[in-house]
N, C-alpha and C positions, 0 to 999 in steps of 0.2 A: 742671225741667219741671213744666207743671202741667197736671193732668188733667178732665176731661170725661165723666163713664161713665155708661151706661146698664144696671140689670141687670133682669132679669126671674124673676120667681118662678115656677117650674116648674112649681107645680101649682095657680096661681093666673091669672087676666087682671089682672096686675099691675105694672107698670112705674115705677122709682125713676130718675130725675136726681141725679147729685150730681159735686161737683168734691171736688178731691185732691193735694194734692202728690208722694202716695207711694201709688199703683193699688194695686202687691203688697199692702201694709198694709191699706190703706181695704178692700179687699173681702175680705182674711181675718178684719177687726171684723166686716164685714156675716155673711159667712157663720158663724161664730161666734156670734151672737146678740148681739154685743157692740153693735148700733145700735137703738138703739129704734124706732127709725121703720120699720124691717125686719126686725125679730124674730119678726113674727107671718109672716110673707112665705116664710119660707125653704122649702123650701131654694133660690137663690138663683143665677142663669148670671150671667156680665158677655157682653151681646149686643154692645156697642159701646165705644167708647171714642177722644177724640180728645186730641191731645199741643199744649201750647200753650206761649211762654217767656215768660209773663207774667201770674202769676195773676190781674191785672184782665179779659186776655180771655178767659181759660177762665170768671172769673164771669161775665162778659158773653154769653159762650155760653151755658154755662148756664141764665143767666134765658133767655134769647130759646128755648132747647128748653122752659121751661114754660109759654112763651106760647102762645095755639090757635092761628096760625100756626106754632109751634115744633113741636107737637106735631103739626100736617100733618104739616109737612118730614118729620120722624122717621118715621113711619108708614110716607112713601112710600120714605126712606130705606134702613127696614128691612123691608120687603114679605114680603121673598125668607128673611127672617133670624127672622121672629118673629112667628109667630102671635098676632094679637090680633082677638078676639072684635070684628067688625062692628057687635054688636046694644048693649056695654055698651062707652064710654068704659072706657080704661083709669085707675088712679087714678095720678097722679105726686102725689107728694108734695111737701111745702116742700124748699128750699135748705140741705145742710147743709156748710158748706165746712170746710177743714181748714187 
C-alpha cells in the first residue's frame, strides 16, 4: 500500500502533504525531527491519511492536494477535524515521497 498524509503542527497554523510507503515509519521520522522540512513544525498530529495500491496514484493525489483546488477540497474536507486560521493561508510545503 501506498500512502497519502496530512499532519498538522499543534502549535502552529501549519499544514504538511506527503506520501509513504510505510505511515508508521514516515511519521515517527517526522515526529522525531528526523525531516527537515518539519523539524521546525513539531510537535506534529497525523489529521488525515488515505490508502492507495499504486504509488503513481497516491503521487498523483498528492500533487492534486497541493494544488488551490487541492487545498479547498482539503479544508472543506477537514472542517470538523482541523482548525485553520481563516485570516493566514496555511503553508503546505514541497513533495517528499518515499
Amino acid at each position: 500500500m501506498h500512502y497519502v498524509y496530512i499532519l498538522k503542527s499543534i502549535e502552529r497554523n501549519w499544514i504538511y502533504t506527503g506520501s509513504t510507503a510505510d505511515l508508521k515509519r514516515r511519521f515517527s521520522e517526522h515526529s522525531s525531527g528526523n525531516v527537515r522540512s518539519t523539524k521546525l513544525y513539531r510537535p506534529l498530529k497525523l489529521v488525515f491519511y488515505e490508502a492507495f495500491l499504486t504509488k503513481a496514484d497516491a503521487i498523483r493525489r498528492e500533487t492534486y492536494l497541493k494544488t488551490s483546488k487541492g487545498k479547498s477540497t482539503l479544508r472543506m474536507m477537514l472542517r470538523h477535524s482541523v482548525v485553520i486560521d481563516d485570516k493566514t493561508e496555511p503553508t503546505i510545503v514541497s513533495r517528499e515521497t518515499i
